[in-house]
N, C-alpha and C positions, 0 to 999 in steps of 0.2 A: 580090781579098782576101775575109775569112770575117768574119760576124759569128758564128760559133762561139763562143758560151761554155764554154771550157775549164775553168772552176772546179765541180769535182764532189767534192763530199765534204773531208774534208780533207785528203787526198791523191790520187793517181792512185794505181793497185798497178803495180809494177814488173815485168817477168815472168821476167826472167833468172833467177832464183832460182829458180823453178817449171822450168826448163828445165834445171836441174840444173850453175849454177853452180859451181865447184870441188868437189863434191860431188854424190851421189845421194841422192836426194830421193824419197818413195815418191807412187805416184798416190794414194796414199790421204792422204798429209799434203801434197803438192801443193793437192787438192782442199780440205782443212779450211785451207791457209791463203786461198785466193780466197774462201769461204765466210766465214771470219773478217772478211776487208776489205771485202763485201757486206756483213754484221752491222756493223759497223761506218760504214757512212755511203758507202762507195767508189765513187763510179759511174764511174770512168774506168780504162781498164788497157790498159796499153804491153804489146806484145810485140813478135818479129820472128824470123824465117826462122833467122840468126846464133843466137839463143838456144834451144843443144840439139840444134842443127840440125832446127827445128821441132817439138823436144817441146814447148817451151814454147807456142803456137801451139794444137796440140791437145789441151794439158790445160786451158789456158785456157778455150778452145772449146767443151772438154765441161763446166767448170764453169760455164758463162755460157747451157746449153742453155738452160735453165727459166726464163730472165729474161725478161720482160718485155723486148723490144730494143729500142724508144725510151728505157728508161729508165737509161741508160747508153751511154758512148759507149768505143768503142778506137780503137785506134793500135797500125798497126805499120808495116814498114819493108821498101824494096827498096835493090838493089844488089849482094844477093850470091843467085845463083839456089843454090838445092841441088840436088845432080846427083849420079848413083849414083859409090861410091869406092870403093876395095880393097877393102876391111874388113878383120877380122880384128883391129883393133884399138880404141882408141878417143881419144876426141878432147881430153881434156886438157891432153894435154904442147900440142897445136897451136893449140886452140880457147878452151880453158877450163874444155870442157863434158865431165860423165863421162857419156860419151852413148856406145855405137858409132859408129865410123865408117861407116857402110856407106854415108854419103853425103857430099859434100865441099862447102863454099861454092865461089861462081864468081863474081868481079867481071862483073858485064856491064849496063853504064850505057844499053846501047841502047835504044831506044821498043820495042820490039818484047821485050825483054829485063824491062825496069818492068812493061809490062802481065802480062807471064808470072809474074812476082815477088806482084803482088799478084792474081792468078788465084788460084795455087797457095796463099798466104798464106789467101785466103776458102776454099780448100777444106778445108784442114787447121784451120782456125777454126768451119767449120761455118755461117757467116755469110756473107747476102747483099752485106755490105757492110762496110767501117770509114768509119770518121769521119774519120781522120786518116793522111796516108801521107807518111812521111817517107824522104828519102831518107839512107842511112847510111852514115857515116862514109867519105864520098869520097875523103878526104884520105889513108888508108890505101892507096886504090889510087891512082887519077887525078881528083885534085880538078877537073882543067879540063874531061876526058869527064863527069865527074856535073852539073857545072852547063850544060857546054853539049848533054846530049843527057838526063841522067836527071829533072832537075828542070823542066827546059820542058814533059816529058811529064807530069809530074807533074801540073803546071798546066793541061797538058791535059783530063790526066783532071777534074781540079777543075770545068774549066769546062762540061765532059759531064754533071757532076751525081755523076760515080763515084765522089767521093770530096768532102769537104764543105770540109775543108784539108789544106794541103800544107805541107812545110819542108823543111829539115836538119839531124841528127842527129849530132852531134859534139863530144868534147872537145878540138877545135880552134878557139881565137879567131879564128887565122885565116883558116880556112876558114869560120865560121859568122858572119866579119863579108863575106867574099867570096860567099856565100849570100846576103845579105841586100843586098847592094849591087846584085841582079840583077834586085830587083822582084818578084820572084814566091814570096815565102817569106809562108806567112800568121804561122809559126810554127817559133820554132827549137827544138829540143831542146839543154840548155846543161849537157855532165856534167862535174862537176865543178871549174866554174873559176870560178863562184860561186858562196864557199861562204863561212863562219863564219871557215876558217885563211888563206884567200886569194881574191883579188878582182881579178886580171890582166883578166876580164870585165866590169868595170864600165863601161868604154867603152862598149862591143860593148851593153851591157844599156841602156844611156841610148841609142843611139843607136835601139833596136828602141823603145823608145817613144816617144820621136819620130817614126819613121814608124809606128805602129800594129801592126806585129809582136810577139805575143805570145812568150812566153817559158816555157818549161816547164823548170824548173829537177830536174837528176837526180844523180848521185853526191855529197848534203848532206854527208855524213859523209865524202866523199873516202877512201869503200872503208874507211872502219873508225876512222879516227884520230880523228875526231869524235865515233865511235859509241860512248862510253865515257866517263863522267863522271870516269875520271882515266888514259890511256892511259900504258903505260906501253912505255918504248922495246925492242926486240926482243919487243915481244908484240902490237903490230897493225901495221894496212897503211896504205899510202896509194896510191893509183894500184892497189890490188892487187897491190904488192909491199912486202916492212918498210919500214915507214915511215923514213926520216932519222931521226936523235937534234936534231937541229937543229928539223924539225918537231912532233914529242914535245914538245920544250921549248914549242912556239909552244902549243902545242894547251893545255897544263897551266897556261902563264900566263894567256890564255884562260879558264880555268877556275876559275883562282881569283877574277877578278875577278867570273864569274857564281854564283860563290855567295855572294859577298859581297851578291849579289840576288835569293839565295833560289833562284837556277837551276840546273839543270846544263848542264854540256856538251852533250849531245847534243839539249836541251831550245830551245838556245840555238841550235845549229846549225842545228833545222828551222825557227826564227820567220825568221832572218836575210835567206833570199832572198825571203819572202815580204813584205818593206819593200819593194822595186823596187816601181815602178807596172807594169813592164811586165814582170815574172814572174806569170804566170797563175795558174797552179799549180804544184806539186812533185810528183815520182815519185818512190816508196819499195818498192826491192826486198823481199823477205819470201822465208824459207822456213818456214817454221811462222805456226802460229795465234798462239804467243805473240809473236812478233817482230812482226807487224802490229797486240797487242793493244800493245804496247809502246811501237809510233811510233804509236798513235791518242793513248795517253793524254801521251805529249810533246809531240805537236802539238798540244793542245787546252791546255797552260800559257799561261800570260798574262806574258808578260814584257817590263819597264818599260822603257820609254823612255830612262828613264837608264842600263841596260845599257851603249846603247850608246856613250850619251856618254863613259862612264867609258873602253871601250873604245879609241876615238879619243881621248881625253886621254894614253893611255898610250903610243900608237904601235899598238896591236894592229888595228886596225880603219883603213879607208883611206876609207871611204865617206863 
């Protein structure tokens, strides 16, 4: 295990979004938002291979040249190797990402596979090293190949010194409570399944702090519905696709009990997993400077204790 302190800034920066999330993103507003979340306190930033098919990786990479690199740590991720692909077209209808295709992802959970993954990862990062190597989203290919040949290597690597910790990467309780049951996770990545509308992870989150497993809490807003002090039904997401009207609903009643405390929704969403003992930190995607100056200044509200009681008195809240 790691005595890595994971709490950097008041967030980690997320990189998906830099990697050109459901949209194209310019290097030039890529750059001012990683520069925004530096100005603002951030020393921690997630990226991975998956997002952009490595653009995110090398915009990060070059906006992090001039840093001082003790004084800040990242994270990113193996499991899916990038390998040359057709082209000719690009990757959103498959991937997410408005990227070209000229390369494809490749499940391969092998030892030999991981170390390649995060080879390639430092080279297009530009860095000697990450702090953190998680493995991603197993459970999409073969959740029993990644724990029984990509995470042991992980651990490998950890215990060489290559890497400082290690985990699993997924909005699967399943998989990231079968992660954790294996011994060797210092750290899970948790997206989306604790959050402000829903808490199916609260097990899974008590059970990592009982054994010393840290917790990096990511999709707070659950892709949108959160992200909005009064969401309204066919105008945001959840999971990254329209949200339910049933969720809508949850999210506004939510809502109204936090301004009856002076909060908003979104305000309210990012204090929420940061109550767990064993959520470390939070990771918060950005594509612009303002959308990173927006969750600095929500993460920095102070909100009351009685929130949440009010919450749990009404049935909204389960914790």
């Amino acid at each position: 295990m790691t005595d890595l302190d994971l709490d950097r800034g008041p967030f980690w920066f997320g990189g998906a979004g830099i990697g050109n999330l459901l949209r194209p993103v310019s290097d030039a507003d890529a750059r001012d938002t990683v520069d925004a979340a530096w100005d603002a306190g951030v020393r921690g930033f997630d990226t991975a291979p998956h997002y952009g098919l490595g653009l995110s990786e090398r915009r990060l990479g070059a906006a992090l040249a001039d840093r001082p690199r003790d004084s800040f740590l990242v994270s990113t991720k193996v499991g899916r190797l990038l390998v040359p692909g057709r082209g000719g077209g690009d990757d959103l209808a498959s991937g997410g990402f408005a990227v070209p295709d000229d390369t494809v992802r490749q499940w391969d959970p092998s030892p030999s596979g991981v170390r390649r993954s995060l080879e390639e990862s430092l080279g297009r990062l530009g860095l000697d090293r990450v702090d953190v190597a998680y493995l991603h989203d197993p459970d999409v290919y073969s959740l029993t190949d990644g724990l029984t040949q990509a995470l042991p290597t992980l651990a490998e690597l950890r215990d060489e010194g290559v890497v400082r910790a290690v985990g699993v990467g997924s909005n699967s309780v399943e998989a990231l409570s079968a992660a954790v049951g294996t011994g060797l996770c210092d750290v899970v990545m948790l997206a989306g399944r604790y959050t402000l509308l829903e808490q199916p992870a609260a097990a899974l989150v008590d059970r990592c702090a009982s054994l010393g497993v840290a917790v990096v809490a990511v999709g707070v807003y659950n892709s949108g519905v959160l992200g909005l002090p009064r969401p309204t039904a066919g105008a945001t997401t959840y999971d990254y696709a329209e949200a339910p009207a049933a969720l809508v609903d949850r999210a506004n009643a939510i809502a109204d009990v936090c301004e009856r405390h002076g909060v908003t929704l979104p305000e309210a969403a990012l204090a929420f997993p940061r109550r767990a003992p064993a959520v470390a930190a939070i990771a918060l995607g950005a594509q612009s400077a303002d959308q990173v100056r927006s969750n600095v200044a929500r993460a920095a509200t102070d909100v009351p204790e009685a929130l949440w009681d009010d919450l749990r008195a009404v049935g909204l809240l389960a914790d």
